[in-house]
TIPAVEX-185249 format. One record per atom (N, C-alpha, C, O): residue in three letters; x, y, z negated; residue number from 1. Coordinates in nm, 2 decimals, decimal comma, m for minus. Atoms other than C-alpha are relative to their C-alpha. Layout:
TIPAVEX-185249
{rec "ALA"; {X; Y; Z}; NUM} ...
This chain:
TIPAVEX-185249
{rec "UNK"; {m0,13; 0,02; 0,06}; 1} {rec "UNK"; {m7,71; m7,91; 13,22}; 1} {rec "UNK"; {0,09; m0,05; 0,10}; 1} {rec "UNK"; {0,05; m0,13; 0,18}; 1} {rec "UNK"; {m0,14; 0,02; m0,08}; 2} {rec "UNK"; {m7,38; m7,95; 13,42}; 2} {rec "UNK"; {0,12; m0,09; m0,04}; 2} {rec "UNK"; {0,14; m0,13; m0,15}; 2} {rec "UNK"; {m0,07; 0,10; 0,06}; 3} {rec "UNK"; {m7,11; m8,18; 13,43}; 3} {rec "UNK"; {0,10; 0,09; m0,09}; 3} {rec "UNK"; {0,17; 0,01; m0,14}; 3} {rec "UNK"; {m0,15; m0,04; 0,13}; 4} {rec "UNK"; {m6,82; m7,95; 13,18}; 4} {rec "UNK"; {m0,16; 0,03; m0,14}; 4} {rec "UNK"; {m0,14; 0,04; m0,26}; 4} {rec "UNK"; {0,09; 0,00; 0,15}; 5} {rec "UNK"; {m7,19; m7,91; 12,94}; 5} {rec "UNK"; {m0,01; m0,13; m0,06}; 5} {rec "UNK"; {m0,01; m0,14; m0,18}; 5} {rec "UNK"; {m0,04; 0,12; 0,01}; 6} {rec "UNK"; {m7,19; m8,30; 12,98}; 6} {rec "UNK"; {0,07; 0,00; m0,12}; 6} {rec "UNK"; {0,03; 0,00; m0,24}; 6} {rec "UNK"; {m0,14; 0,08; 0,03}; 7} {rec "UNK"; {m6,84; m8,36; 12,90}; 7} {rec "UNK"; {m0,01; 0,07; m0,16}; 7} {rec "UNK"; {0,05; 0,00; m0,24}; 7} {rec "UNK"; {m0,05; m0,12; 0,09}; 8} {rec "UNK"; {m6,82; m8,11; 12,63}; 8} {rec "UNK"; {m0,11; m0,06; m0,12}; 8} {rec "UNK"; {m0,06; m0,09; m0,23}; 8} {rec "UNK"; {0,01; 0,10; 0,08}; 9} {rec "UNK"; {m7,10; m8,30; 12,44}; 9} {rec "UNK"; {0,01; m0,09; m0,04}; 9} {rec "UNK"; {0,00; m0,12; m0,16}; 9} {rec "UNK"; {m0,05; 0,16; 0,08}; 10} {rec "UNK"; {m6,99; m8,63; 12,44}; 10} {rec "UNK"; {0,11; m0,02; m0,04}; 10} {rec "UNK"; {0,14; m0,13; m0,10}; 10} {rec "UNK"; {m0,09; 0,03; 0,12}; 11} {rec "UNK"; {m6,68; m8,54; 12,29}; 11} {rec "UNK"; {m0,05; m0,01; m0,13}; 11} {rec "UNK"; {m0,05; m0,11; m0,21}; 11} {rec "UNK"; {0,01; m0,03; 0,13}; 12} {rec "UNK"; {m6,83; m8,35; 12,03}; 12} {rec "UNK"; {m0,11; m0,13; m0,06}; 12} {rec "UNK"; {m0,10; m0,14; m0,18}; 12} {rec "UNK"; {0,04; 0,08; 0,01}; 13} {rec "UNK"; {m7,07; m8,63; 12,01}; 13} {rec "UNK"; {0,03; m0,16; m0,06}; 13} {rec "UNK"; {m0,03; m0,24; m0,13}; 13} {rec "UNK"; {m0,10; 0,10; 0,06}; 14} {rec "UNK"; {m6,81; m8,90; 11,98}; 14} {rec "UNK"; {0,05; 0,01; m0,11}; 14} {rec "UNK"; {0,05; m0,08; m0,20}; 14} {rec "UNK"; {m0,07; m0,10; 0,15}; 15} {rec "UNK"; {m6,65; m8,68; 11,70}; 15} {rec "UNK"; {0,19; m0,01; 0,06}; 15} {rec "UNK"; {0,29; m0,07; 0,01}; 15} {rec "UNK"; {m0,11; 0,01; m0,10}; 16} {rec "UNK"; {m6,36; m8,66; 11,93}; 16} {rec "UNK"; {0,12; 0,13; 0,03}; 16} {rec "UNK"; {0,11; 0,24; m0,02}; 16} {rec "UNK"; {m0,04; m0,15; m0,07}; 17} {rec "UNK"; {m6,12; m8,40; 12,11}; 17} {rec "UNK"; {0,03; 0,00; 0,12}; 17} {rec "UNK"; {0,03; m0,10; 0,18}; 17} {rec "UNK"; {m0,05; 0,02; m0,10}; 18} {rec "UNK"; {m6,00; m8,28; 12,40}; 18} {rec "UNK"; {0,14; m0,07; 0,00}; 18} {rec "UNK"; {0,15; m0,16; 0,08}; 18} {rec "UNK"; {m0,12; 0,06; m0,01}; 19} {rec "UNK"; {m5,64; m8,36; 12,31}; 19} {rec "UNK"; {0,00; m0,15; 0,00}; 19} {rec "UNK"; {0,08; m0,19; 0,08}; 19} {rec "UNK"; {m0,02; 0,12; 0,02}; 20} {rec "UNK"; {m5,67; m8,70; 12,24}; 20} {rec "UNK"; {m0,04; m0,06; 0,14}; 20} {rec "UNK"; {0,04; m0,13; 0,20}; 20} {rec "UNK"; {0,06; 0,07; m0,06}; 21} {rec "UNK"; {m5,90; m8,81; 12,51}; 21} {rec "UNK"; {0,13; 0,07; 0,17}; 21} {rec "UNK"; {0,13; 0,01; 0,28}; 21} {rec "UNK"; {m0,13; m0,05; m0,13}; 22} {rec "UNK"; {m5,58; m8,59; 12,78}; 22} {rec "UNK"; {0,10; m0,10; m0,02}; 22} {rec "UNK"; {0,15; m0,18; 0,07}; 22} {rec "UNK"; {m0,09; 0,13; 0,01}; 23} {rec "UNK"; {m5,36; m8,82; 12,58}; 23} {rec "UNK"; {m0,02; m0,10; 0,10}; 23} {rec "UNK"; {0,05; m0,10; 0,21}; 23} {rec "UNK"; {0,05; 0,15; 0,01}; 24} {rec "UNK"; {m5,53; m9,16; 12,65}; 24} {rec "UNK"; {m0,01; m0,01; 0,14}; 24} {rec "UNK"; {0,01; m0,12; 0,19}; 24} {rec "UNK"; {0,00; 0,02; m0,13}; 25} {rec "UNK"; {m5,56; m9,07; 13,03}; 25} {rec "UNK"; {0,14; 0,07; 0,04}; 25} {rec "UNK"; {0,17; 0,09; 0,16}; 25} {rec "UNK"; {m0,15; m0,08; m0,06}; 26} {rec "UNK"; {m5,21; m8,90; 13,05}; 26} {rec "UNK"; {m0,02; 0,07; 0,06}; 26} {rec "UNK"; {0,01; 0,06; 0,18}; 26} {rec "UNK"; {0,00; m0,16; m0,05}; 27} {rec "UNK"; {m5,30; m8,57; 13,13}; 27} {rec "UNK"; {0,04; 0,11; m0,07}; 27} {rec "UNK"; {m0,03; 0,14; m0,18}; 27} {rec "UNK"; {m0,10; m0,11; 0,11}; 28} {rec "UNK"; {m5,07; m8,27; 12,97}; 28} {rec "UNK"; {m0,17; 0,06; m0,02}; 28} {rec "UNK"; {m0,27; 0,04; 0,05}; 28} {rec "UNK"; {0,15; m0,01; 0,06}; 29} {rec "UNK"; {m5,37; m8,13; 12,75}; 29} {rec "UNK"; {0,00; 0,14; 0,07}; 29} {rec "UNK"; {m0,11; 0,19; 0,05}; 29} {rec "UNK"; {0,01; m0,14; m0,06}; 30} {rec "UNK"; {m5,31; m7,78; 12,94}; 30} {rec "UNK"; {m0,05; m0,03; 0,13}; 30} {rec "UNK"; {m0,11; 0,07; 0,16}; 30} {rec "UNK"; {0,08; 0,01; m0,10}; 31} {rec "UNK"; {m5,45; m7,90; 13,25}; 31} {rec "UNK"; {m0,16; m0,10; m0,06}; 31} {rec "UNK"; {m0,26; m0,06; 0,00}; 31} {rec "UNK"; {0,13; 0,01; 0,07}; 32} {rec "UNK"; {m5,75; m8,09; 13,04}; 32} {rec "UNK"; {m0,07; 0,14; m0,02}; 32} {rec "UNK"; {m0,17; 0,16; 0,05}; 32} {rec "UNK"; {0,05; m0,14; 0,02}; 33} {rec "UNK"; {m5,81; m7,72; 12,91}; 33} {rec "UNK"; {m0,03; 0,02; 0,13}; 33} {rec "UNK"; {m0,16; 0,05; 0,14}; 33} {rec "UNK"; {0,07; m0,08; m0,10}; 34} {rec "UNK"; {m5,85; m7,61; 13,26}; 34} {rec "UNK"; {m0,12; m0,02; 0,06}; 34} {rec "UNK"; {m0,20; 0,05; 0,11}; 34} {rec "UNK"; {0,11; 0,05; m0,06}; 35} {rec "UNK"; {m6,09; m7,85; 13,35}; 35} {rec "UNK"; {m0,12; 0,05; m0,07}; 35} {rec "UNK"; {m0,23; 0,07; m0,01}; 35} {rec "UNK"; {0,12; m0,02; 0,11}; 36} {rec "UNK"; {m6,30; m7,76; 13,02}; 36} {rec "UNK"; {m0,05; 0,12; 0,03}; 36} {rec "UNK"; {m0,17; 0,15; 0,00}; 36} {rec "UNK"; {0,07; m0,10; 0,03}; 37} {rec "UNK"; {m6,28; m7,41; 13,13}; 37} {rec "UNK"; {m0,08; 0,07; 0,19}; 37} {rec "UNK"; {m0,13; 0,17; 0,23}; 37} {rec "UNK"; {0,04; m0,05; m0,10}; 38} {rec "UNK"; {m6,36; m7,46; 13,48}; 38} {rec "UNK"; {0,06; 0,02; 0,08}; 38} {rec "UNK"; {0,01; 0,04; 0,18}; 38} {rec "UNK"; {m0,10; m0,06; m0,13}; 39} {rec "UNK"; {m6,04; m7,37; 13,69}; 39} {rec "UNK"; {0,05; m0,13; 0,06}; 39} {rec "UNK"; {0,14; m0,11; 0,15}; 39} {rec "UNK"; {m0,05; 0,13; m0,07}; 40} {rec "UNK"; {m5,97; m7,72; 13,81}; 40} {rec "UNK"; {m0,11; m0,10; m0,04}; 40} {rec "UNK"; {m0,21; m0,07; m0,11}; 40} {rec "UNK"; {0,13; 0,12; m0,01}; 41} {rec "UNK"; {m6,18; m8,05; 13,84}; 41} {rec "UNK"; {0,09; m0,12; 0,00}; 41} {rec "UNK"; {0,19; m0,13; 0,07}; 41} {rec "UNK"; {m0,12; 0,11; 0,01}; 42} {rec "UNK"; {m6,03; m8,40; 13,74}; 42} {rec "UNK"; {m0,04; m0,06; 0,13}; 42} {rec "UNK"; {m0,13; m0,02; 0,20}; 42} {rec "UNK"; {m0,02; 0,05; m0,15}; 43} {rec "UNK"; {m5,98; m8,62; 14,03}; 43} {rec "UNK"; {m0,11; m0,12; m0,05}; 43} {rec "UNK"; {m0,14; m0,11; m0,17}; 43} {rec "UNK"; {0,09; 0,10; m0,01}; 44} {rec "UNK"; {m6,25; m8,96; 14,08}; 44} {rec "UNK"; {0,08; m0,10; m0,11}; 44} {rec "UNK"; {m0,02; m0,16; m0,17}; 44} {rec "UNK"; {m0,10; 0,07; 0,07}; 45} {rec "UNK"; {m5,97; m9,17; 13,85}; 45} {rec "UNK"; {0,00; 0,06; m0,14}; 45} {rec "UNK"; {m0,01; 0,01; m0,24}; 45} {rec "UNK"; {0,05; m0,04; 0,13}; 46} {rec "UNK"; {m5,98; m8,93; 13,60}; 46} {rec "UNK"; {m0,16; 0,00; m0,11}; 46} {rec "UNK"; {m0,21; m0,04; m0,22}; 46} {rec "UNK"; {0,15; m0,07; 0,01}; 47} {rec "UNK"; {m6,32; m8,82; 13,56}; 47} {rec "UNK"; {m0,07; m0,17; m0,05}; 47} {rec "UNK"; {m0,15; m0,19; m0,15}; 47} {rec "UNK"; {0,03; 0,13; 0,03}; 48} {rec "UNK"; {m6,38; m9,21; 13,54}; 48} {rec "UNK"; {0,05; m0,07; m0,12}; 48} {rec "UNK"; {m0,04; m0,14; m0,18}; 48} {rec "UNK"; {m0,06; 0,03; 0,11}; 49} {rec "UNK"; {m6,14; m9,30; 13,26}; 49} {rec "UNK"; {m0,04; 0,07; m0,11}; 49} {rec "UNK"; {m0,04; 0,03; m0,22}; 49} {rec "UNK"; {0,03; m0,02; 0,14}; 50} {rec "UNK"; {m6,26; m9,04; 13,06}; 50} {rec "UNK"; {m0,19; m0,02; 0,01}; 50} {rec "UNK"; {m0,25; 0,01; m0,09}; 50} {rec "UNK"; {0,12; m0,01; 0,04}; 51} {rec "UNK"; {m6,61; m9,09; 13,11}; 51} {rec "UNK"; {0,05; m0,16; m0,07}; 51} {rec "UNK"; {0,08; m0,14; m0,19}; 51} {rec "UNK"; {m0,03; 0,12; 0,05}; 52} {rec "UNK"; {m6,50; m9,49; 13,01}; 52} {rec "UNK"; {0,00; 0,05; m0,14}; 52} {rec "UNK"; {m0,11; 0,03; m0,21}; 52} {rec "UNK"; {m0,01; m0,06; 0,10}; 53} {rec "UNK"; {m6,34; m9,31; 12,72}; 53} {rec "UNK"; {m0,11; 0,05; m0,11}; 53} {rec "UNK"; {m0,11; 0,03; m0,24}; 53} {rec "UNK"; {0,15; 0,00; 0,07}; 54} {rec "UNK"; {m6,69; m9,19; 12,61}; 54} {rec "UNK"; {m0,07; m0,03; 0,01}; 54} {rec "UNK"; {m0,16; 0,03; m0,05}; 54} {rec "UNK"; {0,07; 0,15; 0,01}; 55} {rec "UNK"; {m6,88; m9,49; 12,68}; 55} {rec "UNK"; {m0,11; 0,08; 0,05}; 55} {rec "UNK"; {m0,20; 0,08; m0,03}; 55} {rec "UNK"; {0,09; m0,01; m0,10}; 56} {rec "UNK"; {m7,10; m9,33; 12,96}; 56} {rec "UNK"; {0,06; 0,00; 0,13}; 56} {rec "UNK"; {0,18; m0,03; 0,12}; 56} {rec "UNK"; {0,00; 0,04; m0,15}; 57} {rec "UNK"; {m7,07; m9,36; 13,32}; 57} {rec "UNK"; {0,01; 0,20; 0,10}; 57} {rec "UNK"; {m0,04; 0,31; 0,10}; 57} {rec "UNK"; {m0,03; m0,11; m0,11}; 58} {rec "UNK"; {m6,92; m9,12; 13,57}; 58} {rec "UNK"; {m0,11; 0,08; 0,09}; 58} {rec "UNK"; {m0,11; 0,20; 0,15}; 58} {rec "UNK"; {0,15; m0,05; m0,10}; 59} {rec "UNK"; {m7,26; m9,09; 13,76}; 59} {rec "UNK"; {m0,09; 0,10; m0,12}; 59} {rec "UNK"; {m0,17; 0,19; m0,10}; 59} {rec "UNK"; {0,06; m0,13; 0,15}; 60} {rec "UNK"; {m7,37; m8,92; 13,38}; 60} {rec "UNK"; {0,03; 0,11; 0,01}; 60} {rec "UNK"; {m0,04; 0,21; 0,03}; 60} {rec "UNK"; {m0,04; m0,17; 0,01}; 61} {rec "UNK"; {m7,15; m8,65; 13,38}; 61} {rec "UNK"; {0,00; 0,03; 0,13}; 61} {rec "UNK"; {0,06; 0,14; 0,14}; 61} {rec "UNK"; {0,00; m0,02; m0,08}; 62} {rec "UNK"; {m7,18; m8,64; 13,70}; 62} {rec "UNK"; {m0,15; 0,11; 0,06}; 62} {rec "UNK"; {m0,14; 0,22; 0,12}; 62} {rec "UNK"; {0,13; 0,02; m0,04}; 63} {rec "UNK"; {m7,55; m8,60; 13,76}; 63} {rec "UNK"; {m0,08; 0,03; m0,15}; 63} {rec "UNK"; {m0,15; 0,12; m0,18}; 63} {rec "UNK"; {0,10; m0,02; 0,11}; 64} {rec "UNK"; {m7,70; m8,64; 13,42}; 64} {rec "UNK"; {m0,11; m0,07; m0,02}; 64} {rec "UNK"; {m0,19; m0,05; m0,11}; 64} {rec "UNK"; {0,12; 0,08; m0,04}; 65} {rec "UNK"; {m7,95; m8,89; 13,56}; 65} {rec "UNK"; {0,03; m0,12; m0,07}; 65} {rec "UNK"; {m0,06; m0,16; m0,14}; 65} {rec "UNK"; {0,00; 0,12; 0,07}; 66} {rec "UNK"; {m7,84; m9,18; 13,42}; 66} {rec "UNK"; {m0,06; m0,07; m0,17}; 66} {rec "UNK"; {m0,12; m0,17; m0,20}; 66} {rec "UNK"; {0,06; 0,04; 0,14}; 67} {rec "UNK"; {m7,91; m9,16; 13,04}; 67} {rec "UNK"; {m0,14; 0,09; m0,03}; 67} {rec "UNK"; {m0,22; 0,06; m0,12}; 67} {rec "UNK"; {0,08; m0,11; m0,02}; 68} {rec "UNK"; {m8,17; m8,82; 13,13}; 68} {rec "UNK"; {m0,14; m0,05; m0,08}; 68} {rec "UNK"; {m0,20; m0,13; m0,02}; 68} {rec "UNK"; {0,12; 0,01; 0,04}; 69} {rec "UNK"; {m8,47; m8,86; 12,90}; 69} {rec "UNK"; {0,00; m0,09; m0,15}; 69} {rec "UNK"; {m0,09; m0,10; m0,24}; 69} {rec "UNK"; {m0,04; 0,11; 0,12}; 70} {rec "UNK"; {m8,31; m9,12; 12,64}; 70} {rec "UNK"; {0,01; 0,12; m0,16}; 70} {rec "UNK"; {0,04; 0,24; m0,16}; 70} {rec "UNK"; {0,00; m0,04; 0,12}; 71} {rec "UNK"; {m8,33; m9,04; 12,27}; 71} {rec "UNK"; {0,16; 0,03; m0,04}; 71} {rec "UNK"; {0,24; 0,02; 0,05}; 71} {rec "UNK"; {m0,13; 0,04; 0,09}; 72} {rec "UNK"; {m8,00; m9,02; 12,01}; 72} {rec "UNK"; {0,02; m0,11; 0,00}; 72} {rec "UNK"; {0,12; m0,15; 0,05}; 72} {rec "UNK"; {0,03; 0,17; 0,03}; 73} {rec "UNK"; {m8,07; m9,35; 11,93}; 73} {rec "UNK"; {0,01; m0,12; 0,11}; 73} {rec "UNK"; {0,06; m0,23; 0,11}; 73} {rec "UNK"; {m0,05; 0,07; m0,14}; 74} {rec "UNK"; {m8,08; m9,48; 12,27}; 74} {rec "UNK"; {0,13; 0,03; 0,04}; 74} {rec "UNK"; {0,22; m0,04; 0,01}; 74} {rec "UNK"; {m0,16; m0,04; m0,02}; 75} {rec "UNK"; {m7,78; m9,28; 12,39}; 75} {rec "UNK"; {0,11; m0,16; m0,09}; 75} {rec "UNK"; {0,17; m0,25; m0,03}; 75} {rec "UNK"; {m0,08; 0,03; 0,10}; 76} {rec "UNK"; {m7,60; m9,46; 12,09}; 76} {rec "UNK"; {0,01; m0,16; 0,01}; 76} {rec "UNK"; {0,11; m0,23; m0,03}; 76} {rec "UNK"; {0,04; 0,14; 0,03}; 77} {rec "UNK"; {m7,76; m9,83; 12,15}; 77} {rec "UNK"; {0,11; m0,04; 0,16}; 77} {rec "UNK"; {0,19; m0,13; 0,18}; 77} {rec "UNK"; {m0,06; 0,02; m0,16}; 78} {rec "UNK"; {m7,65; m9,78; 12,54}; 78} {rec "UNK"; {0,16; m0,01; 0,01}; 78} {rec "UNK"; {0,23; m0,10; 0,05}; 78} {rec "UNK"; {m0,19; m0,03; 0,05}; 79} {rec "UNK"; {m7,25; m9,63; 12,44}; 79} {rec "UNK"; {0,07; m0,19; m0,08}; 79} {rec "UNK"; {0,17; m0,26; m0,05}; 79} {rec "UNK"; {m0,02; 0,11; 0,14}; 80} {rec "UNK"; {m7,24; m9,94; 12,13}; 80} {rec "UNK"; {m0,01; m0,09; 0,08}; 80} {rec "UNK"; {0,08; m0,17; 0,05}; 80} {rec "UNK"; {0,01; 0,11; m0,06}; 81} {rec "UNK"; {m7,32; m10,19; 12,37}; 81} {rec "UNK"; {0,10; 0,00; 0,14}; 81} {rec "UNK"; {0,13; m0,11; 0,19}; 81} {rec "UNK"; {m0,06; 0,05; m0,10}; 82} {rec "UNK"; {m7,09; m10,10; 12,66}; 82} {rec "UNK"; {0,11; 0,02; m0,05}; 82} {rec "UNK"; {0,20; 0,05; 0,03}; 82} {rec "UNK"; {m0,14; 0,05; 0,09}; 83} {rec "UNK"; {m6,82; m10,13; 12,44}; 83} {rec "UNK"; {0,03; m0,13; m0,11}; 83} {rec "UNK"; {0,10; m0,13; m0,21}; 83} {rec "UNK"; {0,01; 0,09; 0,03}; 84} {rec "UNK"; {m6,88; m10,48; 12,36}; 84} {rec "UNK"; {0,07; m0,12; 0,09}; 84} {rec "UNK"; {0,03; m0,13; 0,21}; 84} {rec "UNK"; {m0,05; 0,12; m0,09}; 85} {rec "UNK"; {m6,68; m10,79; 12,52}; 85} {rec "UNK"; {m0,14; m0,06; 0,08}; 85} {rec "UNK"; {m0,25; m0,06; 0,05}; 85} {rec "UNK"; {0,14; 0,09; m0,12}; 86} {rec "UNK"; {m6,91; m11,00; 12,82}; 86} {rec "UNK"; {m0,06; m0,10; m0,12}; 86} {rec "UNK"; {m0,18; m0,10; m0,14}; 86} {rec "UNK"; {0,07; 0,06; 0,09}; 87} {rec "UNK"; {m6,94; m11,22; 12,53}; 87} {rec "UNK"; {m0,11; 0,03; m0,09}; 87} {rec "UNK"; {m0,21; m0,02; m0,14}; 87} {rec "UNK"; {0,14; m0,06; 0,15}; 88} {rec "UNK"; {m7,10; m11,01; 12,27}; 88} {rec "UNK"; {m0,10; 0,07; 0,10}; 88} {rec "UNK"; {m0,22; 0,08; 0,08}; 88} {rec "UNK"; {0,14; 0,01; m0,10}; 89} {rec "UNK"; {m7,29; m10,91; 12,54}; 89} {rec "UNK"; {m0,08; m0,04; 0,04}; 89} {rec "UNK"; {m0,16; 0,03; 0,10}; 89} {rec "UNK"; {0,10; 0,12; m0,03}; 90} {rec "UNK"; {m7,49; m11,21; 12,59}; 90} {rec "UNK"; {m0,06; 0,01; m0,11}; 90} {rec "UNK"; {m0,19; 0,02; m0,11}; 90} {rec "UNK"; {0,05; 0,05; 0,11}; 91} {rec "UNK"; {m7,51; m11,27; 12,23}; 91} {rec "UNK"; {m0,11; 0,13; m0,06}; 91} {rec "UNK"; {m0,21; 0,11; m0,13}; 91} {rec "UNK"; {0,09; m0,12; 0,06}; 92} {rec "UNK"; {m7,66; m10,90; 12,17}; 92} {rec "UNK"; {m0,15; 0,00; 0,09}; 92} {rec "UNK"; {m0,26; 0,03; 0,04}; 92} {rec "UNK"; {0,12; 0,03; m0,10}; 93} {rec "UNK"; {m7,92; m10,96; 12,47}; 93} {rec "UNK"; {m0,10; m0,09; m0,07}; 93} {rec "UNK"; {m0,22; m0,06; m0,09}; 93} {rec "UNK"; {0,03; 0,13; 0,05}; 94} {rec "UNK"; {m7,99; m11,31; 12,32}; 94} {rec "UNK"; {m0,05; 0,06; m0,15}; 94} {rec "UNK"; {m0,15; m0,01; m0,19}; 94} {rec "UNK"; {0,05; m0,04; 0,11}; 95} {rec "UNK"; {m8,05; m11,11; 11,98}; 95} {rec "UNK"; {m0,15; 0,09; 0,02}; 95} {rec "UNK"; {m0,25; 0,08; m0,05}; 95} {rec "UNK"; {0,07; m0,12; 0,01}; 96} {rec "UNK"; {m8,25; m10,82; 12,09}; 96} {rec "UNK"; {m0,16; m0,08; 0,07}; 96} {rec "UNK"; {m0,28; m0,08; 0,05}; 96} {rec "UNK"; {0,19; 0,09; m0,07}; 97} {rec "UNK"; {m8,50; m11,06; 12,30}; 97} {rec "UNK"; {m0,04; m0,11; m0,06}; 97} {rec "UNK"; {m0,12; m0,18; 0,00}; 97} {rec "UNK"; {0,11; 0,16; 0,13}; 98} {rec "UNK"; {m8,59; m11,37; 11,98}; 98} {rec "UNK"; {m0,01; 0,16; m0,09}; 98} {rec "UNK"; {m0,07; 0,14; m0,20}; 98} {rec "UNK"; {0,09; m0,08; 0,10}; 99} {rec "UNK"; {m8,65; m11,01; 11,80}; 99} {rec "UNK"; {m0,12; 0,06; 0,05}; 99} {rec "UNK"; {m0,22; 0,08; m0,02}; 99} {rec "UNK"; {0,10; m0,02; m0,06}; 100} {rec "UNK"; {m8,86; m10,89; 12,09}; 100} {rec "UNK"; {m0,13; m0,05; m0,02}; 100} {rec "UNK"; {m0,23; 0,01; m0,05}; 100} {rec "UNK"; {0,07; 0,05; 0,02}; 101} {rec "UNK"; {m9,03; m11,18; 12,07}; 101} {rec "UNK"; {m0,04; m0,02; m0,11}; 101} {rec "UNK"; {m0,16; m0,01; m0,11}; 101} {rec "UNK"; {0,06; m0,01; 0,14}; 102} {rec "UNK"; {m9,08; m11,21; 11,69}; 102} {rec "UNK"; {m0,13; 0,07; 0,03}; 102} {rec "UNK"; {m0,25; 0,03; 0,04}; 102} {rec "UNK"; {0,08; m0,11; 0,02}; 103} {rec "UNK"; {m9,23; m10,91; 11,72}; 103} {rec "UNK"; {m0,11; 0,01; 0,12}; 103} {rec "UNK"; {m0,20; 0,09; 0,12}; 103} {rec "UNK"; {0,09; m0,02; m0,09}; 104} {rec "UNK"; {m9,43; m10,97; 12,02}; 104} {rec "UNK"; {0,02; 0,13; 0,10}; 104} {rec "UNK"; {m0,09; 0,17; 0,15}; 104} {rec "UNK"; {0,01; m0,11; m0,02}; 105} {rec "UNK"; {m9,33; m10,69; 12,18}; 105} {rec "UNK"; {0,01; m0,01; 0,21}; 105} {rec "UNK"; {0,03; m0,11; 0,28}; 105} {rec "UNK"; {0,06; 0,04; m0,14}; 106} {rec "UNK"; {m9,41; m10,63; 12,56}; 106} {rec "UNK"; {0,13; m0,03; 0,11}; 106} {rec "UNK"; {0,11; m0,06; 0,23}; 106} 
């Protein structure tokens, strides 16, 4: 898989579009289209805000290595969580490991 087969799931994934996410980075949605179809490539600033945008990491659509082997369900736990304040970040850590432990888990 390649980085425009990437990108092109985690819209449709998000439930998203292209226009909105050209919006949100101020890019006229006609140079977005080009990128989708291949005749241009966003710059390291783009490519970054919109991976932001879809709550994976630039080195994903980059590479593909990052989330590579994760379920739906993970994808979804990984996205859900880095769209969380530093705070609720602690507190979701702090949740997930007194359930670990309930449960004993390794």
């Amino acid at each position: 898989m390649d980085f425009w087969t990437r990108l092109k799931n985690e819209i449709k994934a998000k439930n998203t579009t292209q226009e909105w996410i050209a919006g949100q980075i101020k890019v006229p949605f006609g140079t977005f289209r080009k990128w989708m179809t291949r005749k241009t490539y966003p710059n390291l600033k783009e490519g970054t805000e919109i991976a932001k945008l879809l709550g994976v990491s630039a080195e994903y659509l980059i590479t593909g290595s990052e989330q590579e082997g994760l379920d739906n369900i993970e994808r979804n736990l990984i996205n859900t969580y880095r769209k969380l304040s530093s705070t609720d970040k602690e507190n979701a850590l702090i949740a997930v490991n007194a359930w670990a432990e309930k449960y004993k888990l390794p």
